[in-house]
C-alpha positions, 0 to 999 in steps of 0.5 A: 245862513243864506248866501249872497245870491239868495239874499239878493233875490229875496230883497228884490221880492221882499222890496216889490211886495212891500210896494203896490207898484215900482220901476225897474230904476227905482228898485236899482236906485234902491237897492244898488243893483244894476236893473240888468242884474235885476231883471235876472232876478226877477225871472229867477223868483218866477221859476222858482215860485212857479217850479215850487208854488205852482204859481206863474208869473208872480212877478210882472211888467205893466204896460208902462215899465212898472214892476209889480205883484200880479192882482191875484196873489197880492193879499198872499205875497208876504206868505209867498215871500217866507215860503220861498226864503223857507225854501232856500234856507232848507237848500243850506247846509248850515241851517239843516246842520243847526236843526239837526243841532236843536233837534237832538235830543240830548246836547251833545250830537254824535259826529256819525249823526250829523254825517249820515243826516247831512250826507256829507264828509268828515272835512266838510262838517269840519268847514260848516263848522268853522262857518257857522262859528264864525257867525256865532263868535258875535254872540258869544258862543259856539259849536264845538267836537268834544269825544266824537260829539258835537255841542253848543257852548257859552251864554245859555240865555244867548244861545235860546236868544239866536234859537228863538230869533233864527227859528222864528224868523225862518219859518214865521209859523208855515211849519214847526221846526222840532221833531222831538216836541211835536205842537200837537203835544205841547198844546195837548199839554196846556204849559200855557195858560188860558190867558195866553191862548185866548182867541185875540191872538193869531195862530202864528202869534201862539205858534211863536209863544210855542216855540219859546217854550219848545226850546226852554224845555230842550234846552232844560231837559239837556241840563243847558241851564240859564246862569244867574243875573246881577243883583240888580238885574234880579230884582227887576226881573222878580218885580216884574214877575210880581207884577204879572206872571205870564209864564202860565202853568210852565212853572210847574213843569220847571219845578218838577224838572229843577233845584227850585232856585235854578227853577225859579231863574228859569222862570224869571227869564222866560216871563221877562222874555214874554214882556219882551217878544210878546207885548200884547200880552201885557195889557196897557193898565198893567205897563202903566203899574209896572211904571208906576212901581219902578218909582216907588222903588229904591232898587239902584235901576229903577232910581236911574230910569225914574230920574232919566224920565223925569229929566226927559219930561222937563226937556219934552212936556208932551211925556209930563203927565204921570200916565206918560211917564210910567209908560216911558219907565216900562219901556225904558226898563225893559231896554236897560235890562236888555242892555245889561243882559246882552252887553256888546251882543246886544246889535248882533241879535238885532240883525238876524232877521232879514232883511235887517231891520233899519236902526240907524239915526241921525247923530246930527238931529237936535232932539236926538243930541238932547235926548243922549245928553240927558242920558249920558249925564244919568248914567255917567258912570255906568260901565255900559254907557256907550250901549246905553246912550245909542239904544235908549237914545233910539227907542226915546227918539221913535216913542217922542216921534209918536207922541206928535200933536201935529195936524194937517192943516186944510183949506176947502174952497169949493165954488161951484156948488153952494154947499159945496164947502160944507158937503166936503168939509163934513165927509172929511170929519167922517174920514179923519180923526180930529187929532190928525187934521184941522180945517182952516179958515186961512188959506196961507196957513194951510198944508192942503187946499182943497178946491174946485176953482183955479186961482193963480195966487195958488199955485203950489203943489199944496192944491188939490182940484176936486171937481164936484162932477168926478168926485166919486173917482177923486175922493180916493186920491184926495185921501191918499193925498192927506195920509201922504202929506200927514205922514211926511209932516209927522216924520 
């Protein structure tokens, strides 16, 4: 929806905001831009933040050449970052031509509409059209003129699919985008239930639950209904439903508009959604049920994701209990039917949010070969394999990769003081979890010393001097030291 100028100026504010502090050679080195094209941008953002927000320098060099967010906006430079990329996607054609698209109240939107709303000529609309469709053939649907009107064609789950992803990601709670469901009415209407409403979640979070729904009903009032899955597909989704039903007292208004079996297709649609974009509200007592059940099944999936657990359990110990493994059956099973639902659209809608979320891996890792192996051999024979392999590969590689039993490794050598050892030893265990670091009493063994004395048998970067006389100044850097080293080791 953007184009590449605007894109480029909300990756360079959206890499500043991501960092308390950088270079003008670090953000190029990043970012593959010249720094020269970089300064311009950077003075671009500020006049538009401070023409638009009423903000002033926003963006700033210290003293020392580093690029950072002045002091004063730092908690609100995210919300900054979404109101100005708001901003410049209602400056494109495109995107105010698909909210004109959703917003309709009927799904076919008269060609004279689009027009006048757009302010534009008959062969302009012609060419946003074919821009648009150009993006949307990687989904597998499209807009397209029929007797004077224009429409959205194909999948139906997927055309809800690129709604949500797009509207969600554009205006991340700072506005509602429906003129014909107003959130005042929708919350007046309670479709979701208490459990949904509860105060835990963020406005932001309900206002997301929200739109889902707003575009369900638009869509299902229009008569856009979503087709019927495979059998197998089907079944999971009704087990899951069975489980837990989150889809609040929505149902009811789904089966006061529908034929009750494209009512309840609906239903099952919607709640393994929720799973999916909302999974906070499954609570981990009911993910480790859904786990558990997947294995008591007979059902052709739930056979496959049971037996690639097992086989992962026996290459990786670290998931063997039962508990583990039924969290790996949740997780595993809502990616498949993912997978099998969205087929060869399935990279396409991950890469609608901005900036693009980073899903490459290492062919070459040794885990990452293992884990693809095991999962090849499960689903030799699966029509979707290849899909199968590289996103199940993924999510297996990033949950083992959580499941480190690493510790950071500490040496405390303090000589100046007689309880010196003791004092930093005790504040450490005050700071940090006993599942993230372990004090030692070998030195060579160590990731970290801590020290108040210089030895010239140590001398690595490993060290940290921390004099007694500056420690209330030094304590910060000497934690910040340990979250770094703890990190790197993890990863």
């Amino acid at each position: 929806m953007l184009i590449d100028a605007k894109k480029k100026e909300l990756l360079v504010l959206y890499t500043i905001a991501q960092k308390s502090q950088c270079t003008l050679k670090e953000l190029a080195d990043e970012l593959t831009i010249p720094k020269r094209t970089i300064k311009e941008l950077i003075r671009k953002l500020n006049t538009t933040i401070e023409q638009q927000l009423s903000i002033s320098t926003f963006i700033f060099s210290t003293h020392k050449g580093e690029i950072t967010i002045s002091d004063e906006y730092q908690e609100i430079k995210m919300m900054i970052y979404h109101k100005l990329k708001l901003f410049y996607l209602r400056e494109s054609n495109r995107f105010n031509y698909l909210l004109l698209m959703v917003n309709y109240p009927k799904a076919y939107v008269p060609k004279k509409y689009l027009l006048e709303q757009l302010y534009i000529s008959h062969s302009y609309l012609e060419k946003l059209t074919h821009q648009l469709n150009e993006t949307l053939q990687d989904f597998e649907i499209e807009i397209v003129s029929s007797q004077g009107c224009y429409l959205f064609k194909g999948n139906e789950l997927f055309i809800r699919l690129y709604l949500f992803f797009i509207l969600s990601d554009a205006f991340q709670g700072l506005e509602w985008p429906f003129d014909k469901f107003k959130l005042s009415q929708l919350k007046r209407e309670r479709r979701l239930s208490k459990k949904l409403l509860v105060s835990k979640h963020s406005l932001k979070y309900q206002e997301n639950l929200y739109l889902l729904i707003a575009i369900f009903t638009l869509r299902t009032q229009q008569s856009s209904l979503i087709t019927s899955e495979s059998s197998e597909v089907y079944a999971i989704l009704e087990l899951l439903q069975q489980v837990q039903d989150v889809s609040g007292s929505f149902k009811h208004h789904l089966f006061h508009l529908l034929p009750y079996e494209i009512a309840i297709d609906e239903l099952l649609h919607f709640n393994f959604l929720i799973y999916c974009f909302f999974p906070n509200l499954i609570s981990s007592q009911q993910k480790s049920l859904i786990g558990y059940t997947l294995t008591n099944k007979r059902n052709h999936l739930c056979m496959k994701i049971t037996s690639l657990t097992k086989e992962l359990a026996q290459t990786f110990p670290v998931i063997a209990s039962s508990e583990k493994r039924f969290f790996y059956n949740y997780y595993l099973m809502l990616s498949l039917i993912s997978i099998l639902m969205l087929g060869n659209t399935t990279p396409f809608f991950y890469s609608l949010h901005f900036p693009k979320p980073a899903l490459e891996i290492d062919e070459s890792n040794e885990q990452i070969q293992q884990i693809q192996q095991i999962i090849s051999e499960v689903f030799h024979d699966h029509p979707k394999k290849t899909l199968i392999i590289y996103y199940l590969s993924n999510l297996i590689y990033n949950l083992l990769q959580s499941e480190t039993n690493e510790k950071l490794l500490i040496y405390v050598q303090m000589n100046k003081t007689l309880t010196g050892n003791y004092h930093i030893q005790n504040r450490l265990r005050q700071v940090f979890d006993e599942k993230m670091i372990r004090l030692t009493e070998n030195p060579e063994q160590a990731d970290l010393i801590v020290t108040d004395w210089f030895d010239k048998f140590h001398q690595t970067s490993k060290i940290f001097y921390l004099d007694p006389s500056k420690e209330k100044d030094l304590w910060v850097d000497l934690v910040t030291k340990i979250q770094q080293l703890y990190v790197n080791k993890m990863i």
